[in-house]
C-alpha positions as a Markdown table, in Angstrom:
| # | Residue | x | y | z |
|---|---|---|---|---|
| 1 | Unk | -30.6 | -8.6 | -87.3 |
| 2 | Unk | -28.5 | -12.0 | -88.2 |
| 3 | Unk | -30.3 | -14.5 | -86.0 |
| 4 | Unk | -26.4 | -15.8 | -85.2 |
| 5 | Unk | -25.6 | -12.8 | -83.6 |
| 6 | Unk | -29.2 | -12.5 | -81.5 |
| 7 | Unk | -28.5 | -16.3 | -80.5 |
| 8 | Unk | -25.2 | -15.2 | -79.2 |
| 9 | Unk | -26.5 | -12.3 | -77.4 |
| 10 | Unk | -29.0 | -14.8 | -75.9 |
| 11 | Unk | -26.6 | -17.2 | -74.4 |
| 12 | Unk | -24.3 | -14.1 | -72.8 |
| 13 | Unk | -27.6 | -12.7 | -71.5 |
| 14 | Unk | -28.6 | -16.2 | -69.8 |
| 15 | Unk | -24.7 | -16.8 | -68.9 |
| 16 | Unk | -24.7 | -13.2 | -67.4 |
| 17 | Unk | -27.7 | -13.7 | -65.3 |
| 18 | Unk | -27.1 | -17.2 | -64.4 |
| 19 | Unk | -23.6 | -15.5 | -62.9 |
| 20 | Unk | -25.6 | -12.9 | -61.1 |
| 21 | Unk | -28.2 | -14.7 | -59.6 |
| 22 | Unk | -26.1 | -18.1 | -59.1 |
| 23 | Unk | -22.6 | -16.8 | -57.3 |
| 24 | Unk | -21.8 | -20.1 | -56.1 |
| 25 | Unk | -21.2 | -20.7 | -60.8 |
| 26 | Unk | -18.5 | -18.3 | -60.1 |
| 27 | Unk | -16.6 | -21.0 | -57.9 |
| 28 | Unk | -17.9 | -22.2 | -54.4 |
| 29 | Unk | -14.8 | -21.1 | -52.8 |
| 30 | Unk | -15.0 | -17.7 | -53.1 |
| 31 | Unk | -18.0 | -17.0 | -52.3 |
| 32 | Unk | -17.5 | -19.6 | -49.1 |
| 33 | Unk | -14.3 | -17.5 | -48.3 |
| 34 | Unk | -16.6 | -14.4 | -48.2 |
| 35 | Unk | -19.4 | -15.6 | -46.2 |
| 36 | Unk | -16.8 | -17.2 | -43.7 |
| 37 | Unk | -14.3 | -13.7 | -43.8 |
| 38 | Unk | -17.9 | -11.6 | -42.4 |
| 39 | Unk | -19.0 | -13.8 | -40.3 |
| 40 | Unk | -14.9 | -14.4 | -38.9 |
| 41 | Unk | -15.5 | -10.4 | -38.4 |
| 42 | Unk | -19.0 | -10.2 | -36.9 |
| 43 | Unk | -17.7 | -13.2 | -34.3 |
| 44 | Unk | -14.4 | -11.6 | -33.8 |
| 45 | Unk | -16.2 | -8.3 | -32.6 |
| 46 | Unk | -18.4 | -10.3 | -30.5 |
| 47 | Unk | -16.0 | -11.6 | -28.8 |
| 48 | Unk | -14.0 | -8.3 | -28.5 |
| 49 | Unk | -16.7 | -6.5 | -27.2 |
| 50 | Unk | -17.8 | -9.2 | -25.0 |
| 51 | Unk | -14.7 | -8.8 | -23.5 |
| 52 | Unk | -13.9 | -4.8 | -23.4 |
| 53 | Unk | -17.7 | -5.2 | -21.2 |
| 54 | Unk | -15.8 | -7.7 | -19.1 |
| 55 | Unk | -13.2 | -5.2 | -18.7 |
| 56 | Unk | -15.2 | -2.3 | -18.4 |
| 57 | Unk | -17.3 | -4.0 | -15.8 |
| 58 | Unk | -14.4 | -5.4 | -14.1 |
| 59 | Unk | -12.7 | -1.7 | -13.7 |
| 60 | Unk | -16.3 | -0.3 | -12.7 |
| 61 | Unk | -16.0 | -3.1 | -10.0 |
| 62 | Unk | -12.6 | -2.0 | -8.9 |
| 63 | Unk | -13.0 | 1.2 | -8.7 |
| 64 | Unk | -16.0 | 1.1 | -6.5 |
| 65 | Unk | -13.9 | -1.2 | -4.1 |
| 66 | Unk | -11.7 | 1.2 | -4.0 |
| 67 | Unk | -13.9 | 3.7 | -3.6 |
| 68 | Unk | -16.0 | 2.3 | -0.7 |
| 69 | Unk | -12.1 | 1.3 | 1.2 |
| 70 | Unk | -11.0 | 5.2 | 0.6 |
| 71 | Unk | -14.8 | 6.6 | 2.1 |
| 72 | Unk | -14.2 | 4.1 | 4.5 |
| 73 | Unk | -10.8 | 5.4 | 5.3 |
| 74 | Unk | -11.3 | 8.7 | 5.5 |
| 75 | Unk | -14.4 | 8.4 | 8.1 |
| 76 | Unk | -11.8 | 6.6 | 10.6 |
| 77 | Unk | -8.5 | 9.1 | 9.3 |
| 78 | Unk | -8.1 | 9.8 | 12.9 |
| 79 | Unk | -7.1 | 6.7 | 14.9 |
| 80 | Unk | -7.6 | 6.0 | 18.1 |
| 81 | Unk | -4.8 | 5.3 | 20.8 |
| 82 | Unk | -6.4 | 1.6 | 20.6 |
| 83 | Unk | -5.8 | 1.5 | 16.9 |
| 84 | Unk | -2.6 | 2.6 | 17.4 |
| 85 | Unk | -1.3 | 0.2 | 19.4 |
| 86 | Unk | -3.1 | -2.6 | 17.4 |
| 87 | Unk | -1.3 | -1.4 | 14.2 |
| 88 | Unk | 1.7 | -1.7 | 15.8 |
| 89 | Unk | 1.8 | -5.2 | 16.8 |
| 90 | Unk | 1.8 | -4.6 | 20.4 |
| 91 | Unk | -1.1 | -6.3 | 22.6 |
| 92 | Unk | -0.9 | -3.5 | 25.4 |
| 93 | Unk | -4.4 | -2.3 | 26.7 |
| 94 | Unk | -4.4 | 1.5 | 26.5 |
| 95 | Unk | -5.2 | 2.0 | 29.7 |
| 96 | Unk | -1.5 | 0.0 | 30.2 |
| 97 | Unk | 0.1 | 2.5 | 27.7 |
| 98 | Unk | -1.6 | 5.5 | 29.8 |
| 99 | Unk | -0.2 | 4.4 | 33.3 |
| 100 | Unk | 3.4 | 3.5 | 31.5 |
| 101 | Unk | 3.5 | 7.1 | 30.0 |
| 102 | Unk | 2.5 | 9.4 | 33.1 |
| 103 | Unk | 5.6 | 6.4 | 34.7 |
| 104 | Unk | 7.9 | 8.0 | 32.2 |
| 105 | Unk | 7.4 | 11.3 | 32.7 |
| 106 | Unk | 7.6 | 11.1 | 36.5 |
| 107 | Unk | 10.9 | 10.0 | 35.2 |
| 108 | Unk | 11.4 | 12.7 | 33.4 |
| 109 | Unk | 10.4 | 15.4 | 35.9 |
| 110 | Unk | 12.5 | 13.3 | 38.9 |
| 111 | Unk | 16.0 | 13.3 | 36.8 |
| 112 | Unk | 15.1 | 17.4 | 35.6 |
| 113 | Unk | 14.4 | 18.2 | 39.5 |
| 114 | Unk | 18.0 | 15.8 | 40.7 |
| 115 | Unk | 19.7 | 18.6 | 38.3 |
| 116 | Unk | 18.7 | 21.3 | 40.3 |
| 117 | Unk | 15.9 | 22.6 | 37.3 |
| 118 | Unk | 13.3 | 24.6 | 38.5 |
| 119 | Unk | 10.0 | 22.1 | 39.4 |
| 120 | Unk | 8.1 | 24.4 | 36.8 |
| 121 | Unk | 10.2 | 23.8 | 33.9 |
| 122 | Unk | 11.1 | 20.6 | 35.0 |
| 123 | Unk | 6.9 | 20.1 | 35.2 |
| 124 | Unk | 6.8 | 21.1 | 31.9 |
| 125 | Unk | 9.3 | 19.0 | 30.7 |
| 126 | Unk | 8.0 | 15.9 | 32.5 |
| 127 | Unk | 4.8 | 16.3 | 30.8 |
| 128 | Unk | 6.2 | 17.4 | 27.0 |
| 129 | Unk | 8.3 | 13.9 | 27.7 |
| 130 | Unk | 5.6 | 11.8 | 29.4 |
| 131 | Unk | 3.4 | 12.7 | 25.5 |
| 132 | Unk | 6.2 | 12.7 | 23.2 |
| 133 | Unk | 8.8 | 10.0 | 24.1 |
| 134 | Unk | 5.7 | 7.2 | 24.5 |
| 135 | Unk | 3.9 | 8.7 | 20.9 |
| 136 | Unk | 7.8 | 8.3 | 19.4 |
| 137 | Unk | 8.3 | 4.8 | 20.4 |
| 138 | Unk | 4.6 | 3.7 | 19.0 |
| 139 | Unk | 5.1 | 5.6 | 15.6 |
| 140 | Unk | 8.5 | 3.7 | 15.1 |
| 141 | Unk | 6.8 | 0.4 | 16.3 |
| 142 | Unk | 4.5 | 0.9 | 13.5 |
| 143 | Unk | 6.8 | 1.3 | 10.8 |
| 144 | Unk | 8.4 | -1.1 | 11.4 |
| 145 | Unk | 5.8 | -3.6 | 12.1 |
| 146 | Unk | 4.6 | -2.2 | 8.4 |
| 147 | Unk | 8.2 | -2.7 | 7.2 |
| 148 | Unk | 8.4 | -6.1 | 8.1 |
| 149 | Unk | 4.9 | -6.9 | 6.7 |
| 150 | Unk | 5.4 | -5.5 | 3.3 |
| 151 | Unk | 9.3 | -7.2 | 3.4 |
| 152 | Unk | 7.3 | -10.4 | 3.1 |
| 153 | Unk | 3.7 | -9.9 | 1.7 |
| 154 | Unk | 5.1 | -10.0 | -2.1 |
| 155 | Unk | 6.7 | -13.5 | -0.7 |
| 156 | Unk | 3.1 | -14.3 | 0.6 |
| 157 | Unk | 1.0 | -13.3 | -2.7 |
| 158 | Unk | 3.7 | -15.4 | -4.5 |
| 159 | Unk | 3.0 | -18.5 | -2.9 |
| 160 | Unk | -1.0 | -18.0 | -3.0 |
| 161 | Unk | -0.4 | -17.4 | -6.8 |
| 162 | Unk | 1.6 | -20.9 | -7.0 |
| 163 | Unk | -1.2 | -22.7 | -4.9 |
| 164 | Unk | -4.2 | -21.2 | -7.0 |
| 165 | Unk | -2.2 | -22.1 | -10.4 |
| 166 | Unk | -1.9 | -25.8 | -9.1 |
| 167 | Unk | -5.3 | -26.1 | -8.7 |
| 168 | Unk | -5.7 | -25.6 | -4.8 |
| 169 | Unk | -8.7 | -23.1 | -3.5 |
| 170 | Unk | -7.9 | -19.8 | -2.3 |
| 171 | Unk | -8.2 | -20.6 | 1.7 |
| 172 | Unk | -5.9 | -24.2 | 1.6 |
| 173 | Unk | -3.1 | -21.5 | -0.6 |
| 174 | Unk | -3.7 | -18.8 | 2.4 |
| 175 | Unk | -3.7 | -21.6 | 4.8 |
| 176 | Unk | -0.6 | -22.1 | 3.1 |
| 177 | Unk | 0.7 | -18.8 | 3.4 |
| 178 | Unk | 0.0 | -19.2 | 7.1 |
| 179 | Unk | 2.2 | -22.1 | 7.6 |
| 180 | Unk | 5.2 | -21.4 | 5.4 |
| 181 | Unk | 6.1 | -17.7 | 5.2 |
| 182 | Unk | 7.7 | -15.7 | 7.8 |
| 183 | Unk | 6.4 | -13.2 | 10.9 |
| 184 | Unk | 4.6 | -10.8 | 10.8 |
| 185 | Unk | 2.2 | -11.9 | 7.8 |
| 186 | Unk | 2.0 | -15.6 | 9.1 |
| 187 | Unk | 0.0 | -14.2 | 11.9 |
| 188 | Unk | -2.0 | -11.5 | 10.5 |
| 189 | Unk | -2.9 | -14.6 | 7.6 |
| 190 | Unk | -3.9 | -16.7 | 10.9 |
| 191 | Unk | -6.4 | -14.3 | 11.7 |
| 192 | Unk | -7.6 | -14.2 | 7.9 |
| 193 | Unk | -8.6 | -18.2 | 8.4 |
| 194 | Unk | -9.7 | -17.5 | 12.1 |
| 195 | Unk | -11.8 | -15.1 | 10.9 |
| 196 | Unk | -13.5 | -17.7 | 8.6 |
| 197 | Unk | -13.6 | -20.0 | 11.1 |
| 198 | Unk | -16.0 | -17.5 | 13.1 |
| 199 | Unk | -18.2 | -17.9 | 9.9 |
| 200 | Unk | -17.2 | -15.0 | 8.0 |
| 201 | Unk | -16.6 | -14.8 | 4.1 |
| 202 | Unk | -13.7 | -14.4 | 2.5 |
| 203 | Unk | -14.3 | -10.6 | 1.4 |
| 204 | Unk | -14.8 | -9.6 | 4.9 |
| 205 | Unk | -11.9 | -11.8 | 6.5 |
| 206 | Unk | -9.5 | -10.2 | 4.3 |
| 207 | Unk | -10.3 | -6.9 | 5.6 |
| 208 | Unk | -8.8 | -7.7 | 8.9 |
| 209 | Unk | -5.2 | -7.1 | 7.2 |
| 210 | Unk | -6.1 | -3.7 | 6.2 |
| 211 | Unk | -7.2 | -2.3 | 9.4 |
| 212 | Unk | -3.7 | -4.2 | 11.0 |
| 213 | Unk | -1.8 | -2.8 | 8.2 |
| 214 | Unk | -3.4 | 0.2 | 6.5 |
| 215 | Unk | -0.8 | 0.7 | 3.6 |
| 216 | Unk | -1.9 | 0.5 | -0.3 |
| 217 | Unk | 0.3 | -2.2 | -0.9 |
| 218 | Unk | -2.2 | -4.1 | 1.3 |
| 219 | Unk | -5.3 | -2.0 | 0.0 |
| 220 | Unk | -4.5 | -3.5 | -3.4 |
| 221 | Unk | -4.3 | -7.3 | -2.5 |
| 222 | Unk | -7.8 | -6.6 | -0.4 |
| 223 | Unk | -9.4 | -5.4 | -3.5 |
| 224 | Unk | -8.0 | -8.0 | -6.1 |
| 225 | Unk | -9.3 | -10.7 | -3.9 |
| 226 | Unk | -12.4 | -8.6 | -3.0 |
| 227 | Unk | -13.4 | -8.1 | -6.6 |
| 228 | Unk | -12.7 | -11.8 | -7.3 |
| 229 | Unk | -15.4 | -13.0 | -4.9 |
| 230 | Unk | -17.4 | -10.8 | -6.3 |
| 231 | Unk | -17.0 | -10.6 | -9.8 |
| 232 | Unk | -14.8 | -14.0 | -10.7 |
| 233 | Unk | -11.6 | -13.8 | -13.3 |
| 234 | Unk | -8.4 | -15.4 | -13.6 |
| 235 | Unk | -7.0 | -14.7 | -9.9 |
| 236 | Unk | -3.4 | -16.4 | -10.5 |
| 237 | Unk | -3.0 | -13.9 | -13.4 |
| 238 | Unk | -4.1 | -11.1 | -11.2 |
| 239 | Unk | -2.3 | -11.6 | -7.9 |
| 240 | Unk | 0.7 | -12.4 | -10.3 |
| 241 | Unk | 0.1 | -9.0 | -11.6 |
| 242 | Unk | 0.0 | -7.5 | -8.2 |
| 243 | Unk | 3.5 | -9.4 | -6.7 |
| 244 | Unk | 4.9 | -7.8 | -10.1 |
| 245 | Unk | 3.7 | -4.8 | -8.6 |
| 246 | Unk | 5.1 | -4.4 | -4.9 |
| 247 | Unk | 8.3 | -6.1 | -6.1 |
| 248 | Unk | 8.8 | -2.6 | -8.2 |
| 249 | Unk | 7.1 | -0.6 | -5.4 |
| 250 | Unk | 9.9 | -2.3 | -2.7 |
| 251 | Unk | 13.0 | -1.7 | -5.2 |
| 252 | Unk | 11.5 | 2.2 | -5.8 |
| 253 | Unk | 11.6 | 2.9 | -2.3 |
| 254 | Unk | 15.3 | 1.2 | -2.2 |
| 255 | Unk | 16.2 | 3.4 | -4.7 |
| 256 | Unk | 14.5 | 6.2 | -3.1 |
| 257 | Unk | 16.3 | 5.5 | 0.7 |
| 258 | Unk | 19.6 | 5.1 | -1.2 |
| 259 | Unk | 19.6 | 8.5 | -3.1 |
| 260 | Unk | 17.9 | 10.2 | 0.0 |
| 261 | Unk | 21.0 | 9.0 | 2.1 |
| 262 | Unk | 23.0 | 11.7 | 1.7 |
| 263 | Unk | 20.6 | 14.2 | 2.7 |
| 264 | Unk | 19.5 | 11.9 | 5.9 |
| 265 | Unk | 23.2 | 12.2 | 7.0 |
| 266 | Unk | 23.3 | 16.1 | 6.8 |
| 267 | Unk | 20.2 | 16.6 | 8.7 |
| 268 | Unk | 22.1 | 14.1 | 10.9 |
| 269 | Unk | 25.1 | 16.0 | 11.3 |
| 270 | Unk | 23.6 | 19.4 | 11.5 |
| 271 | Unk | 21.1 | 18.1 | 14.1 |
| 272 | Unk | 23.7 | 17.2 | 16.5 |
| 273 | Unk | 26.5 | 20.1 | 15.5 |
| 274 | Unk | 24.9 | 22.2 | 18.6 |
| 275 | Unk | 25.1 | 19.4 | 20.9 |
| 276 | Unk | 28.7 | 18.6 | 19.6 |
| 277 | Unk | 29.5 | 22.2 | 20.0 |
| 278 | Unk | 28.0 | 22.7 | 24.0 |
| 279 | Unk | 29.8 | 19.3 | 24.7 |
| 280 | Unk | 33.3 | 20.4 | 23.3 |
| 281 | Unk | 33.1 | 24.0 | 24.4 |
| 282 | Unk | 31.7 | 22.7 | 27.9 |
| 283 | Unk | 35.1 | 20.6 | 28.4 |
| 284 | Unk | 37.7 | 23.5 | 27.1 |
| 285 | Unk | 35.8 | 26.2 | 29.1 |
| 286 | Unk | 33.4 | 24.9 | 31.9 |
| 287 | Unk | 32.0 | 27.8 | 33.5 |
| 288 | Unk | 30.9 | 29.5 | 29.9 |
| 289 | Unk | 28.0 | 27.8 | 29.3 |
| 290 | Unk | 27.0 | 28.0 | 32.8 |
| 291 | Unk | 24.5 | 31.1 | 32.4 |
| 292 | Unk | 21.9 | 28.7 | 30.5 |
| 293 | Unk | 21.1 | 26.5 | 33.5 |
| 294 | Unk | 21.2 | 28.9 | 35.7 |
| 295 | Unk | 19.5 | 32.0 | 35.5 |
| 296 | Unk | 15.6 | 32.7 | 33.6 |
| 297 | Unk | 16.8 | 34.3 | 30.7 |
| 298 | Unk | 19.0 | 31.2 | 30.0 |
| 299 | Unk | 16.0 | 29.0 | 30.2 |
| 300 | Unk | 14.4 | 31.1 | 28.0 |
| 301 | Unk | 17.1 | 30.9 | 25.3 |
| 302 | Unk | 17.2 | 27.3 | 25.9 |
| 303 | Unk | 13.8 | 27.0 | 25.2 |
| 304 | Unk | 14.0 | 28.9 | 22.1 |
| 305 | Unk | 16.7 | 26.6 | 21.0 |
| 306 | Unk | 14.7 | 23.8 | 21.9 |
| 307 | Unk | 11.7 | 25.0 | 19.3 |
| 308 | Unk | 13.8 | 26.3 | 16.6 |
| 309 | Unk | 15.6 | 22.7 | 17.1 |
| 310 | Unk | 12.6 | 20.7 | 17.1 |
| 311 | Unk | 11.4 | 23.4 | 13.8 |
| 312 | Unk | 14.5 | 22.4 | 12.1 |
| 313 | Unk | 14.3 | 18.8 | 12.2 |
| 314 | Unk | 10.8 | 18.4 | 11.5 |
| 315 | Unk | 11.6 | 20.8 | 8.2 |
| 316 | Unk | 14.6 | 18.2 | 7.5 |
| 317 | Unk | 12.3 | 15.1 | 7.9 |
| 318 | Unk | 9.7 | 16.4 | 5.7 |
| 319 | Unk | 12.5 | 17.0 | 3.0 |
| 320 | Unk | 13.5 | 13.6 | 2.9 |
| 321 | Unk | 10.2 | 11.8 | 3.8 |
| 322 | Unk | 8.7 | 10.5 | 0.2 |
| 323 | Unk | 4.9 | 9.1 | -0.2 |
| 324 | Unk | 4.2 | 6.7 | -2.9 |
């Protein structure tokens, strides 16, 4: 072989293997760009599944709060005429609300008995009113004690969000809350702090709110700052997040009242035709309608009216009642 040719295959032998073995020959950059493109990757999935576990941990976290407050929940479903009254804002002992309803239906039976009823059906009636018209007033205490509260707790969260972002800790921006916003969440906040005055911690301060107002707009601000204690993250963002929230859960149930108008003012008007009816027919022909109120089968039609009644408007309220 020409020695030329075996000199040239030399140097493109050494030259290959030099290119192989020595990358950096090739041009430092690109090799560089190489090594820092994998590692970019192997830092950029460290750090992505650094924080999915963050997540992960942080839903885990959440869902056993929520999980515990539901148990929780569930085990004290049926309230008691204490809790009642302390849900609605009212500081009446029950012993109070027991002597003001057997007061009313005395009433009752005493006004029944003036109009020459029977003493048994007015009895009965006394008693049905003495239950019913005290449970009535409590339930629509409640909602709108709850009304109220929700009306301003989106306000409330707002204003704990602005104090954290500024840099003040969570109980001067709930101290805050306590001092600025309006009734009823300025007091229910006041026993938040007094609460922590008695040496409690924040988790189990804040659950005082929930047993005043047991609604989930309230579950969820006890659980974001629950898991917060517990598990740190960027509150601001989250109570932001949650203000976001109940500002589209209050315009819902705006939208929801406003197309359920119409049917709330049917049931309205067909509740009180038969009373409009008795009325007008009473004044044209007085004596016609006299038959019900005085003799036993006219109770007894009147008290089938009275269930049938009572039937229909319950059926009606359930139609236009919505839970979210």
């Amino acid at each position: 072989m020409n020695p030329m040719l075996l000199a040239i295959l030399a140097v493109v032998c050494v030259g290959a293997a030099g290119f192989a073995l020595v990358p950096a020959a090739l041009g430092d950059s690109r090799a560089v760009k190489r090594r820092r493109a994998f590692q970019g990757d192997i830092q950029a999935n460290r750090r992505e599944t650094r924080a999915s576990r963050t997540r992960d941990e942080r839903r885990k976290s959440v869902q056993e709060a929520l999980k515990a407050q539901s148990e929780e929940r569930k085990e004290r479903h049926k309230l008691s005429l204490e809790d009642r009254l302390f849900q609605a804002g009212l500081d009446t002992r029950p012993r109070d609300y027991i002597r003001n309803a057997i007061i009313i239906g005395a009433i009752v039976f005493v006004i029944l008995y003036l109009l020459q009823i029977p003493a048994m059906f007015a009895a009965v009636f006394g008693v049905a009113g003495g239950y019913l018209l005290p449970r009535i007033y409590l339930a629509q205490r409640r909602r709108r004690f709850q009304d109220k509260f929700l009306d301003e707790l989106p306000n409330a969260v707002e204003a704990i969000v602005r104090g954290v972002k500024s840099g003040m800790p969570l109980n001067d921006s709930i101290r805050l809350v306590a001092k600025e916003v309006k009734e009823p969440v300025r007091s229910e906040f006041k026993r938040v702090l007094d609460q922590q005055a008695f040496g409690q911690s924040m988790t189990e301060s804040v659950q005082v709110l929930l047993d005043r107002v047991p609604l989930p707009e309230v579950n969820f601000f006890v659980v974001v700052i629950t898991v917060q204690q517990q598990a740190g993250g960027n509150l601001s963002e989250a109570l932001g997040n949650l203000a976001r929230v109940l500002r589209n859960r209050k315009k819902m149930k705006a939208k929801v009242k406003a197309m359920s108008s119409e049917a709330k003012a049917s049931a309205g008007i067909i509740g009180s035709l038969p009373f409009a009816v008795a009325g007008l027919v009473s004044i044209v022909s007085p004596t016609y309608l006299q038959p019900l109120f005085t003799t036993t089968i006219g109770y007894f039609w009147l008290g089938v009216a009275f269930i049938m009644m009572a039937t229909g408007i319950f059926v009606m309220k359930r139609m236009i009642t919505f839970d979210f």
